[in-house]
C-alpha positions in Angstrom: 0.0 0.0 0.0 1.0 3.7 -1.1 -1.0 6.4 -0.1 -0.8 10.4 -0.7 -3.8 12.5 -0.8 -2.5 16.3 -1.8 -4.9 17.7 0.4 -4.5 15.0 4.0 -6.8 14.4 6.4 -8.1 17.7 6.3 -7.3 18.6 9.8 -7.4 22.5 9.6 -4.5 22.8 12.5 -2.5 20.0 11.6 -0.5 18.1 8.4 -0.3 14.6 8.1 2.4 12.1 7.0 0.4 11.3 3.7 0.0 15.1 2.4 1.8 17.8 0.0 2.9 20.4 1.8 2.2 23.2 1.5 -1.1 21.9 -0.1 -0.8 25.1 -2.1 2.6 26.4 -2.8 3.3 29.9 -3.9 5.9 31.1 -7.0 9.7 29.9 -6.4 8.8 27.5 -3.5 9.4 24.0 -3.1 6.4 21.2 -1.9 7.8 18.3 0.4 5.6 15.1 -0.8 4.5 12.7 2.0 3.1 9.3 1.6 2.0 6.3 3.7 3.3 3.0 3.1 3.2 -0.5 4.3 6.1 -2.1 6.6 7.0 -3.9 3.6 7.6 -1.3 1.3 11.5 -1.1 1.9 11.8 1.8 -1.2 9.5 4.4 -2.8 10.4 7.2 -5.7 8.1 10.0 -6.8 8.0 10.2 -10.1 8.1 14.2 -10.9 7.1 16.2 -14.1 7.2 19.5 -15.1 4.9 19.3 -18.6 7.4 19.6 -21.3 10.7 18.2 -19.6 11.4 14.8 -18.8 10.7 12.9 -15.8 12.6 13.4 -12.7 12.9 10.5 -10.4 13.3 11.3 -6.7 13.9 9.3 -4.0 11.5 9.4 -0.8 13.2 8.9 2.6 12.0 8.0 5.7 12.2 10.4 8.7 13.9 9.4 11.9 12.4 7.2 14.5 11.0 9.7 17.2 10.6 8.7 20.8 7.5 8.3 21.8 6.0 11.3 23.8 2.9 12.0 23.7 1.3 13.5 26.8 -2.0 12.1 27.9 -3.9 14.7 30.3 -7.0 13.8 32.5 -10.0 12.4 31.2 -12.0 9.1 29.5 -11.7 10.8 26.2 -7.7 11.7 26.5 -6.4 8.8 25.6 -8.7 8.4 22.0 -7.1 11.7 20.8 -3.5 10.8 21.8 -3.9 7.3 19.8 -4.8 9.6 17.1 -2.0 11.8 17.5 0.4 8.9 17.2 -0.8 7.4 14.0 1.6 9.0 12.1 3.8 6.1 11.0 5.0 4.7 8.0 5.8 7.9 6.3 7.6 8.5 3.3 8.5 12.6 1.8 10.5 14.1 -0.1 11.5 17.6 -1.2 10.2 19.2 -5.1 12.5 21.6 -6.9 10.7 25.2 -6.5 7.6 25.2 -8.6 7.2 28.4 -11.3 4.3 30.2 -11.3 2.1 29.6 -14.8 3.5 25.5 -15.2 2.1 22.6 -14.7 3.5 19.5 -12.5 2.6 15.7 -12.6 3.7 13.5 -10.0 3.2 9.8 -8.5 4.3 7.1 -6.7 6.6 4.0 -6.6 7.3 1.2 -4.9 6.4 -2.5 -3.4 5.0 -3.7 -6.9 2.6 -0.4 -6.4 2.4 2.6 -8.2 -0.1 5.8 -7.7 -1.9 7.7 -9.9 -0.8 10.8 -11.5 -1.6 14.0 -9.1 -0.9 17.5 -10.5 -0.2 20.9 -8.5 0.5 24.5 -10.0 2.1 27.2 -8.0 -0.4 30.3 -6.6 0.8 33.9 -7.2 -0.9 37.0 -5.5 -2.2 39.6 -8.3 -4.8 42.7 -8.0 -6.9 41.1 -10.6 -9.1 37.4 -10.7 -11.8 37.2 -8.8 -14.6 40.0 -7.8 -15.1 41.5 -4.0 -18.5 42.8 -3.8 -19.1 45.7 -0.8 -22.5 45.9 0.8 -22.6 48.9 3.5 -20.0 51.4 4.1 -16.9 50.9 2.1 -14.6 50.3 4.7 -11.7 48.3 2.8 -8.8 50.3 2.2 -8.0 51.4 -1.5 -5.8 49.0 -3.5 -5.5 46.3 -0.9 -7.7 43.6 -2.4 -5.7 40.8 -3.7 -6.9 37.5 -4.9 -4.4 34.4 -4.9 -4.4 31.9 -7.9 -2.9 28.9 -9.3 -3.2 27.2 -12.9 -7.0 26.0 -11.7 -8.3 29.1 -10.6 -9.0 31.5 -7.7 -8.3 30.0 -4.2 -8.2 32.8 -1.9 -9.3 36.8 -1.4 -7.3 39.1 0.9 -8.3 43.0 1.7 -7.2 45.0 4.3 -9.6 47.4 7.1 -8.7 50.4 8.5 -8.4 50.3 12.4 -8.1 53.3 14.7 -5.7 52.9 17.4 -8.9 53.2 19.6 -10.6 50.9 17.9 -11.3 47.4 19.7 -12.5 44.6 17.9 -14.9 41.9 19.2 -16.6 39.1 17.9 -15.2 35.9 15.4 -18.1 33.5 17.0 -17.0 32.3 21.0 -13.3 32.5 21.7 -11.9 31.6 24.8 -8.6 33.6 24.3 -9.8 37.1 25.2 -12.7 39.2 24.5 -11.1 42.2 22.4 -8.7 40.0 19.8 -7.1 43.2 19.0 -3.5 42.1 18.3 -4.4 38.9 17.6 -4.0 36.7 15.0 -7.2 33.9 14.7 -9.1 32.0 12.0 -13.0 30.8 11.8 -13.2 27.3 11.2 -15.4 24.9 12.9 -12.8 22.0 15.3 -13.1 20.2 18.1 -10.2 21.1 20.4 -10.4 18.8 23.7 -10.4 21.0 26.5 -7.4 24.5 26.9 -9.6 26.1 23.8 -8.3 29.2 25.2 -4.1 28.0 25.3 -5.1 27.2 21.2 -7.1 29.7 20.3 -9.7 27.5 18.5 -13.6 27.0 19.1 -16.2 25.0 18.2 -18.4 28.1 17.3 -16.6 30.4 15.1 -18.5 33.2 13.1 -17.1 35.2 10.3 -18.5 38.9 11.8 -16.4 41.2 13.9 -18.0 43.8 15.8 -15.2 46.7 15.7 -15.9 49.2 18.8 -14.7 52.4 18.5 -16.7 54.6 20.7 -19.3 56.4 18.7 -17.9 55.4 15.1 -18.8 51.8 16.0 -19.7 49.3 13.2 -18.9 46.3 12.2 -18.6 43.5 9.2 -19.1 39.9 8.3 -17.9 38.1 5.6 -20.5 36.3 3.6 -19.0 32.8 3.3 -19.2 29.3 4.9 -15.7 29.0 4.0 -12.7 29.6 5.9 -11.2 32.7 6.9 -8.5 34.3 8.7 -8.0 38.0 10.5 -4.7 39.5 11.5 -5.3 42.2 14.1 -1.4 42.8 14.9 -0.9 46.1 13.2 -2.7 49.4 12.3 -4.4 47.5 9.7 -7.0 44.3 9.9 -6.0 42.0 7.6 -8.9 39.3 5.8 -7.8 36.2 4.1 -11.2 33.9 2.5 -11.1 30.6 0.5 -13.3 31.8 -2.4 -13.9 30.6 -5.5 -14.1 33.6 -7.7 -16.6 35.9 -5.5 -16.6 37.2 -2.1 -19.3 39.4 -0.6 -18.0 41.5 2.5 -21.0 43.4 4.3 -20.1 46.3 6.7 -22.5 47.5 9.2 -22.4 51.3 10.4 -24.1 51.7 14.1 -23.9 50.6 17.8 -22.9 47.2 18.5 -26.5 46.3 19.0 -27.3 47.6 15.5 -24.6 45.8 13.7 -25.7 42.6 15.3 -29.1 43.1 15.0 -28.0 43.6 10.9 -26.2 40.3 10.7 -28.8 38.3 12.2 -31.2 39.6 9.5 -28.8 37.9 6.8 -28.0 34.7 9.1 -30.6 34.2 10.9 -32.6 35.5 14.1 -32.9 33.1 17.4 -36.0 31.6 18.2 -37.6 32.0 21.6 -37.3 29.3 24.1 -39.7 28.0 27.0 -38.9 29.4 30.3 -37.9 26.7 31.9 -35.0 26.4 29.9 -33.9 29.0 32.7 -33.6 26.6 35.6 -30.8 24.4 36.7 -29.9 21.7 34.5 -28.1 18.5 36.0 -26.0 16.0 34.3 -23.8 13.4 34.1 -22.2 10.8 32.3 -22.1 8.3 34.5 -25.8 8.7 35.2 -26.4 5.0 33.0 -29.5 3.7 34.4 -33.1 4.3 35.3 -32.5 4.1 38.9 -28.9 6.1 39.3 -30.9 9.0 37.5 -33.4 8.7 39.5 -31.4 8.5 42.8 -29.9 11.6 41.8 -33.2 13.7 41.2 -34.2 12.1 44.9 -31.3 13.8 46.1 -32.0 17.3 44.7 -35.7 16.9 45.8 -33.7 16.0 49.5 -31.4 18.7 49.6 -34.4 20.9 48.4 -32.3 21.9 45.3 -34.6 22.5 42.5 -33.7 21.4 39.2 -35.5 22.3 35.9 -33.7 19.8 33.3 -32.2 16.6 33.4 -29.7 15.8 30.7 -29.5 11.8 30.0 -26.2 11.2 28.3 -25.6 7.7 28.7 -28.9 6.6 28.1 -28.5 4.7 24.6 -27.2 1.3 23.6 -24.1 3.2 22.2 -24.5 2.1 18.8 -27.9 3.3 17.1 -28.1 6.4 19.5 -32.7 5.5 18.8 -32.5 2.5 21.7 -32.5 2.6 25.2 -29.5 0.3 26.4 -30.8 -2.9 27.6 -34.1 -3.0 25.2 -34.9 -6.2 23.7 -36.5 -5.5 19.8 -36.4 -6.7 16.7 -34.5 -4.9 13.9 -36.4 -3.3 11.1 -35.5 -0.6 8.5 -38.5 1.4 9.7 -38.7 3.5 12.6 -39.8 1.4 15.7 -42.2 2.9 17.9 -42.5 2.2 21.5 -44.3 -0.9 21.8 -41.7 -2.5 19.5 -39.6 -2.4 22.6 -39.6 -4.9 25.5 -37.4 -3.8 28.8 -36.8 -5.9 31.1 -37.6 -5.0 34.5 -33.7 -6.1 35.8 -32.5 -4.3 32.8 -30.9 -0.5 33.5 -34.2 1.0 31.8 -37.4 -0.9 33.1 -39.6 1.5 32.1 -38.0 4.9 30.3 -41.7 6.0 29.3 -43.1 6.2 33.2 -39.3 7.5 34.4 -39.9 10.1 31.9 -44.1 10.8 33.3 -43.0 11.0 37.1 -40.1 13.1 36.3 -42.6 15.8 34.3 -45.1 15.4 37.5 -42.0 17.0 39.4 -41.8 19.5 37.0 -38.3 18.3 35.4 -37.9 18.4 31.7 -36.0 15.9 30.4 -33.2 15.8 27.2 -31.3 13.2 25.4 -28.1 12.9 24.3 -27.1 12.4 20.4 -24.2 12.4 17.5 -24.5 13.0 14.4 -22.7 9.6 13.3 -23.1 6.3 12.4 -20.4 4.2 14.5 -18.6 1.4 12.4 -16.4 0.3 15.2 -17.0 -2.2 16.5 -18.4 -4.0 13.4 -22.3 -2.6 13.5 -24.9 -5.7 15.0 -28.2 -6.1 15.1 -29.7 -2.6 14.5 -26.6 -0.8 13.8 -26.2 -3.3 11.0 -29.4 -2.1 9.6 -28.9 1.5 9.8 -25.0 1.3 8.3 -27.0 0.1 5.3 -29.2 2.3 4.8 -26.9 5.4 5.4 -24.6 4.6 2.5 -27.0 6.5 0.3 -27.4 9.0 2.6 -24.5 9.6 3.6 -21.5 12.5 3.3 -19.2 11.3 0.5 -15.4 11.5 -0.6 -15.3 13.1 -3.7 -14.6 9.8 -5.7 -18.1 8.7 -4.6 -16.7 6.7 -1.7 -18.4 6.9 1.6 -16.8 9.9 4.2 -15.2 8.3 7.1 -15.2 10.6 10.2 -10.8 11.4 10.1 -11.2 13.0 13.7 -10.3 10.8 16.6 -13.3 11.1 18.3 -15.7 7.9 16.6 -13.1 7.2 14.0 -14.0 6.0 10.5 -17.7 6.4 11.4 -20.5 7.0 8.7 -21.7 10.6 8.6 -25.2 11.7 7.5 -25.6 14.1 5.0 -28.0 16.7 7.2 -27.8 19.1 3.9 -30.6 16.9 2.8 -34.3 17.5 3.7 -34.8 14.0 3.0 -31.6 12.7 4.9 -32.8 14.7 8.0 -36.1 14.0 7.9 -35.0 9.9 7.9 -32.3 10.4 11.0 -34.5 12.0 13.1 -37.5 9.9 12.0 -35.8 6.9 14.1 -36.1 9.0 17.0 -39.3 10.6 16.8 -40.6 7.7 19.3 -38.2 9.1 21.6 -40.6 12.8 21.3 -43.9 11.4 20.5 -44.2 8.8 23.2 -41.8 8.7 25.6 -42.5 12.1 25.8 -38.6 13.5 25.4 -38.2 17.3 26.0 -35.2 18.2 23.8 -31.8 16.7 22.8 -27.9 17.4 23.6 -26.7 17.7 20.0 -23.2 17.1 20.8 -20.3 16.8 18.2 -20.9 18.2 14.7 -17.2 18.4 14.0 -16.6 15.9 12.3 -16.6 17.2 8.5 -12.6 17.1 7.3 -11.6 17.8 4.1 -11.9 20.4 1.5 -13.4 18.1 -1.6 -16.1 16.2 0.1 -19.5 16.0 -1.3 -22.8 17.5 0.0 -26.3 16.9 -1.8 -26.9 20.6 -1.4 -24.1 21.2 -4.2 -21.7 22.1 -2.1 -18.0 20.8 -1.7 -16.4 20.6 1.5 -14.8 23.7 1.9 -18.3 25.3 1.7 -20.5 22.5 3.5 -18.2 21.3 6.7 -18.8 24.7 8.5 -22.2 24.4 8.4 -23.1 20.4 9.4 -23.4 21.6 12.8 -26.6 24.2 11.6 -28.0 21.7 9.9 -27.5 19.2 12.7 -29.6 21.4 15.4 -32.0 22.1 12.9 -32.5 18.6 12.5 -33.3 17.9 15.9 -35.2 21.8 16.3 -37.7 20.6 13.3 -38.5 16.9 14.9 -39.3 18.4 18.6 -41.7 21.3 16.3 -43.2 18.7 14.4 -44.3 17.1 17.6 -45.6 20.2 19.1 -42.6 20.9 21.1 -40.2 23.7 21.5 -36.8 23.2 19.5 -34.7 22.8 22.7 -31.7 21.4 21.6 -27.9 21.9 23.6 -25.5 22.4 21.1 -21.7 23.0 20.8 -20.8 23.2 17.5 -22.3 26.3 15.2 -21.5 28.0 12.7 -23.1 31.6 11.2 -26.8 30.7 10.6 -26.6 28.9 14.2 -28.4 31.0 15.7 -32.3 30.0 15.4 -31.4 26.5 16.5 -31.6 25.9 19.9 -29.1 26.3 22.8 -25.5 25.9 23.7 -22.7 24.9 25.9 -19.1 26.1 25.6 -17.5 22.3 25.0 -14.9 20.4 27.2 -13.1 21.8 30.0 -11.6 20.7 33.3 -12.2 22.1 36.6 -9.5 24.7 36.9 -9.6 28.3 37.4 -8.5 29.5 34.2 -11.0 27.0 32.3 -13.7 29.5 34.4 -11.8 32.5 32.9 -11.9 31.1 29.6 -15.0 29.9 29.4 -16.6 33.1 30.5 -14.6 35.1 27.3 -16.7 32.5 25.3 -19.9 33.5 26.8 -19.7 37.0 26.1 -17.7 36.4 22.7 -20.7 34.2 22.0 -23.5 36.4 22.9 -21.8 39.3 20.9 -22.7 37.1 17.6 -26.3 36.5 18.5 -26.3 33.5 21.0 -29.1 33.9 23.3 -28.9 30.8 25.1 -25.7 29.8 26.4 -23.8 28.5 28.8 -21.2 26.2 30.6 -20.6 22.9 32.7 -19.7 25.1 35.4 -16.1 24.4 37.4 -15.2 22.3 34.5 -16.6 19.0 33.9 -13.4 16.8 33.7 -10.3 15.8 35.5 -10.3 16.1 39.2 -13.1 17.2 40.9 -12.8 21.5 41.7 -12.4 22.9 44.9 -15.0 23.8 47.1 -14.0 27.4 46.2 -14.2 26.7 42.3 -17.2 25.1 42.4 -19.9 27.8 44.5 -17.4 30.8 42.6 -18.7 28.6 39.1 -22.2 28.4 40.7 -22.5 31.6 41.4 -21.0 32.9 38.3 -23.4 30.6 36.2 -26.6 31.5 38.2 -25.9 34.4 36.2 -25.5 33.3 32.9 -28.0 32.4 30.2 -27.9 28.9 31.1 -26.8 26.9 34.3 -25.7 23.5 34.2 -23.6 21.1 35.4 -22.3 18.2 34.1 -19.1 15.6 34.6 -17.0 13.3 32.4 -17.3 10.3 32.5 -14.8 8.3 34.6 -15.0 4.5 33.9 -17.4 4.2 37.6 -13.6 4.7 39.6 -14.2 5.4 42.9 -14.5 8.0 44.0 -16.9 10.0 42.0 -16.5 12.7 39.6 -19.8 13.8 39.5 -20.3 17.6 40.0 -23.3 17.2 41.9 -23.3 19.5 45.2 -23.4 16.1 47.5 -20.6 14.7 45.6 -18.4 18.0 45.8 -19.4 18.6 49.6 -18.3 14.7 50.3 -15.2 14.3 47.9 -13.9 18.0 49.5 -15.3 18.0 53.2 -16.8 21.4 52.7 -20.4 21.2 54.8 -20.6 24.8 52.4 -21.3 23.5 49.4 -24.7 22.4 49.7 -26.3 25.3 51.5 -24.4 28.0 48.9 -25.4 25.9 46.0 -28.8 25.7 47.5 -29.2 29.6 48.0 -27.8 30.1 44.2 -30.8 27.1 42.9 -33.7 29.2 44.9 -32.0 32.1 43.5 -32.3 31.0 40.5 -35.8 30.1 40.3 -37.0 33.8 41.3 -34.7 34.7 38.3 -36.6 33.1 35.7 -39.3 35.2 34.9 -36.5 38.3 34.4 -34.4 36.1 31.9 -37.5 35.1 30.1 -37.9 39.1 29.5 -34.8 39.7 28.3 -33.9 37.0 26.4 -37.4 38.0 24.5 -36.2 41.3 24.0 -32.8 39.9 23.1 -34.4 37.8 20.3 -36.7 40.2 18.9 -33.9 42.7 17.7 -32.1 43.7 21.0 -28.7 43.8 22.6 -27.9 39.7 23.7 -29.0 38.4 27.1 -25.3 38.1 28.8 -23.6 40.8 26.9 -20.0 42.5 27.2 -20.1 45.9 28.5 -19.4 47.4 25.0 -23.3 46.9 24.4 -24.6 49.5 26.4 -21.4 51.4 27.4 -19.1 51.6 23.8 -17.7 54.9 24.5 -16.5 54.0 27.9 -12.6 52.7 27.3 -12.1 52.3 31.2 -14.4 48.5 30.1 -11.7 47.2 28.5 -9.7 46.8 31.5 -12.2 44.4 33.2 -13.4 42.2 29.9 -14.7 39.9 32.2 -17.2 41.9 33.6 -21.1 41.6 31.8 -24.3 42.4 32.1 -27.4 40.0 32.2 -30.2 41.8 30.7 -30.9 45.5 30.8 -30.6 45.2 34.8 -27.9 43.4 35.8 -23.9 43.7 36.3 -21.9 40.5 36.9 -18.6 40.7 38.1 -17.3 36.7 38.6 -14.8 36.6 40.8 -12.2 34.2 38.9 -9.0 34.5 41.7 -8.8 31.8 44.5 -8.6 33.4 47.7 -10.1 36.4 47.4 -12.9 37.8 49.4 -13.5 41.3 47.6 -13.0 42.0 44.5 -11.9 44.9 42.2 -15.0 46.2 39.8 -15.5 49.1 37.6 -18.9 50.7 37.4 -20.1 52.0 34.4 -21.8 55.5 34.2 -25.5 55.9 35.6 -26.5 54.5 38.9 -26.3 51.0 40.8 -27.3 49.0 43.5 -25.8 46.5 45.4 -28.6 43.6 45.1 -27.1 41.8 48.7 -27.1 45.0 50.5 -29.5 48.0 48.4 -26.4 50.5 49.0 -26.4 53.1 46.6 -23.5 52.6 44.5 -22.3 55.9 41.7 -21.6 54.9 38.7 -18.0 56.2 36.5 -15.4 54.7 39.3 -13.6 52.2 39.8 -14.4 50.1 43.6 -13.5 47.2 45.3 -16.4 45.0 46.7 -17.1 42.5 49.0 -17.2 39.1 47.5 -18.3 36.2 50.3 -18.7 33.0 49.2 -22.4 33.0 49.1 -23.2 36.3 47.6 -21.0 37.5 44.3 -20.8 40.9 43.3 -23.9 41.6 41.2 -25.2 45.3 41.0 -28.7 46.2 39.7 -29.3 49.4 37.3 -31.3 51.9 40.2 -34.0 52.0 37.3 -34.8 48.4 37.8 -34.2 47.8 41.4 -37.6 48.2 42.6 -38.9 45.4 40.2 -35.9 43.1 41.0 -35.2 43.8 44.4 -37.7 40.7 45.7 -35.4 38.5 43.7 -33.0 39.0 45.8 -35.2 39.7 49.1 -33.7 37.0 52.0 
């Protein structure tokens, strides 16, 4: 065996041993050529043509045997994407002459008795001329700055520069982790999975090509009009845009507040849709939570500790391979969608009876979600059910563009069987195998995890559209999947998402990924919040403290739960943890227990109650926030743009119209350092009178984080927080 693909896995962050490199080479530079080969193939040559010479033979060498070192943090999922991090054996490369500008070049492969086809590459030049940049809005791009690069096959990528002021600061780019203001920064939008540090790697699930650029009363803002990839350099005077086009690019600029500019873009993307109120209560989760009677042993427990919870998350609920059965159900297989009654469970089996778990946990007034993938697992070799379903995806399903099936290339599900959600019809039969799940079990929403899984520029969608175009936005078609099946059943589209992409935002609800329990995960995780919000996501929130790795401090934990009681959405949620004693579950009890803080439960408690009396607030805003106003949790640019002393405390935000939240991310520290923005506040623990325009340090116990309320809305908030 001898394999190259030009283009490898596709992995947007990192190149594989079987790729060219650089996939695209400019004028004058050379390409190193990489293949994979079997043990046996003791010799390979690369056959290399320039059209109208003669062929070059050039020997491929193996690299040096590295030492194995390949660090495996904490958590069940670690280990997967380190085993994928050390496939990289059995690679061959060599080094090209440098490649002219305006000639063509064949090449392929030798060796074992096996030779490759031809492949061809061209080397890109950058030129004023090619391709056309169309300018909707204030013309903001600077004169003479477009460029468009091209090789012998056409247009690959636009660049243009926008002025900056040196005042200016620049916010947006979907939910980043790094910082709020990526001013000086150098980032791209593409949709990846990064397992936990998203903020050390400056990658996200949820990108979005739109910037809001705030700059006092000359505020305004842009998005680029693509599902592609694109890149922004904000390290000089200048912001520089790089897009993968084809041969057109639309760039629209947006003059007006940051509330306007966002209110703009979400008219050409997409405005959220309203969700039930008690999406606002306290959801619980975890992964260990794998049968009838742990889950409900854990809602016991909040009802015990007089905890209230509003949403139960069920993540290992499934028999792990269809993601439509509960685990333990005896059925038959059939290629159409069962409905209950096709299901036996036996009453020793870890789901005796999901329908009447599902009834008692409504009569406590507990809405209840499921978790989901978008894949069709192949490994181990699909049984039973599974077997069914592999057929039928393989005309449904995202393809290679020979025709081949795609084969998920991430290390999370590996070589599974993606559906091709660009299809009405494709949609419409995934979700169709769950509808049971809605109708009659009487579901309330579903965890749409993953949706990351699309790698590689020359897959093929049935929409028309190639991968470069399509892979960005399988996570919007994933939620609306799900949003569609829980309308059709005359539910609301709750679903927990997080992956997105522009166009994200009328589906559902989402969650800031995979983090551990550490304090700068709670730092980072709050820049995504507000980074989030500032590209019109209503509904969002966090596993607060982390939800993997060892368990957070006492301290963490009610600073997280105190944070997120303030936040669009509170949850928490662990990793799961192979059932090793002791428990990783983030569940008050658990924390109290594993850390011998009798705190925990009474804090968590007062921030639950809390909580509750928040609810019908949140419900107001976030129906203001969805029918054209500033987002829910918003950065302080929203209401205060003019005011540069913000900038020094970019974790500061404001829920709603009311409400200023200053987390308190430092262990050990009981006050806290806030600025107040003009006008006048209250402190909602104490109803002092607090000036607004100064800088103050506040008290921060434990039990009652720094939270001010606008004086305007005190006296309709102020039983909220009555003791």
């Amino acid at each position: 065996m001898i394999r190259h693909r030009p283009h490898g896995s596709g992995h947007p962050y990192a190149e594989s041993e079987d790729q060219r490199v650089p996939v695209l080479p400019m004028d004058g530079q050379s390409v190193e050529l990489r293949v994979r080969a079997s043990a046996n193939v003791t010799s390979v040559v690369c056959d290399w043509l320039m059209i109208g010479d003669p062929v070059m033979v050039l020997p491929l060498s193996r690299p040096a045997a590295e030492e194995e070192n390949t660090k495996v943090d904490g958590g069940h999922l670690a280990a997967a994407q380190a085993k994928a991090a050390r496939a990289a054996s059995g690679s061959w490369s060599v080094v090209t002459p440098p490649l002219e500008a305006g000639r063509r070049y064949s090449y392929r492969f030798r060796g074992g008795g096996r030779t490759t086809r031809w492949f061809e590459v061209t080397a890109a030049q950058w030129s004023p001329d090619g391709g056309r940049l169309v300018v909707e809005g204030g013309d903001r791009v600077v004169p003479g700055s477009v460029r468009w690069l091209a090789d012998g096959d056409g247009v690959r990528k636009a660049r243009f520069e926008l002025e900056l002021s040196p005042s200016a600061h620049v916010v947006g780019f979907g939910e980043r982790f790094d910082a709020v203001d990526q001013r000086g920064r150098r980032l791209d939008a593409v949709v990846f999975e990064q397992y936990k540090s998203q903020g050390a790697h400056g990658r996200t699930y949820l990108p979005m090509p739109l910037a809001l650029v705030v700059d006092g009363p000359r505020s305004w803002g842009f998005h680029v009009d693509t599902s592609r990839r694109t890149w922004y350099d904000l390290s000089g005077a200048r912001l520089v845009v790089e897009a993968e086009v084809e041969d057109e690019l639309t760039l629209r600029v947006h003059e007006g507040s940051p509330a306007e500019v966002l209110d703009a873009f979400l008219g050409t993307v997409g405005r959220p849709t309203e969700l039930p109120d008690w999406v606002f209560r306290l959801w619980a989760s975890g992964n260990e939570w794998n049968t009838q009677e742990r889950v409900m042993a854990e809602m016991d427990r909040h009802r015990e500790t007089d905890i209230p919870v509003g949403a139960l998350v069920i993540e290992a609920w499934s028999d792990e391979t269809t993601f439509t059965a509960f685990r333990g159900a005896e059925y038959e297989p059939s290629e159409q969608p069962h409905r209950l009654a096709d299901y036996r469970f036996p009453e020793d089996g870890p789901w005796p009876d999901p329908k009447g778990m599902v009834d008692e946990l409504h009569e406590r007034d507990i809405k209840v979600l499921l978790w989901q993938i978008p894949l069709q697992k192949m490994r181990p070799h699909p049984r039973h059910q599974a077997a069914v379903d592999a057929r039928q995806i393989l005309d449904r399903c995202v393809r290679e563009v020979d025709g081949r099936p795609y084969r998920n290339r991430g290390w999370w599900f590996p070589l599974a069987l993606m559906p091709d959600l660009s299809r009405q019809d494709v949609r419409d039969w995934w979700t169709a195998k769950r509808r049971y799940l809605v109708d009659e079990v009487g579901i309330d929403g579903f965890k749409t995890d993953g949706g990351e899984h699309a790698w590689g520029h020359d897959l093929r969608y049935g929409d028309g559209r190639r991968g470069d175009a399509g892979n960005g936005l399988f996570p919007v078609h994933y939620a609306r999947a799900f949003g569609d099946l829980l309308r059709s059943a005359g539910k609301a589209p709750v679903t927990f998402s997080r992956a997105g992409f522009a166009g994200s935002q009328p589906h559902g609800a989402f969650w800031a990924g995979d983090e551990d329990s550490t304090w700068e995960a709670f730092r980072s995780s709050i820049r995504a919040g507000i980074t989030a919000s500032a590209c019109g996501i209503v509904y969002w929130g966090w596993d607060l403290a982390g939800f993997s790795g060892d368990l957070p401090s006492a301290e963490l934990y009610l600073r997280a739960a105190g944070t997120s009681a303030f936040m669009p959405i509170m949850q928490y949620h662990s990793e799961f943890n192979h059932h090793r004693r002791p428990l990783r579950d983030r569940t008050p009890w658990n924390v109290a227990e594993q850390t011998g803080d009798s705190s925990v439960i009474p804090v968590f408690r007062r921030f639950a109650h809390l909580r509750e009396r928040l609810v019908p607030y949140l419900a107001e805003q976030a129906r203001q926030a969805v029918g054209g106003g500033a987002p829910l949790m918003r950065g302080l640019f929203f209401d205060h743009p003019g005011d540069e002393a913000i900038w020094s405390y970019p974790l500061q935000y404001k829920l709603g119209d009311a409400l200023l939240v200053i987390p308190v991310t430092e262990p050990g520290a009981d006050k806290v350092e806030a600025y107040l923005p003009e006008g006048e506040w209250v402190d909602v623990w104490t109803g002092l009178a607090l000036d607004g325009g100064q800088v103050l340090t506040l008290p921060a116990p434990i039990d009652r984080p720094p939270v001010l309320c606008a004086a305007e809305h005190w006296q309709a908030l102020s039983p909220v927080f009555a003791p």
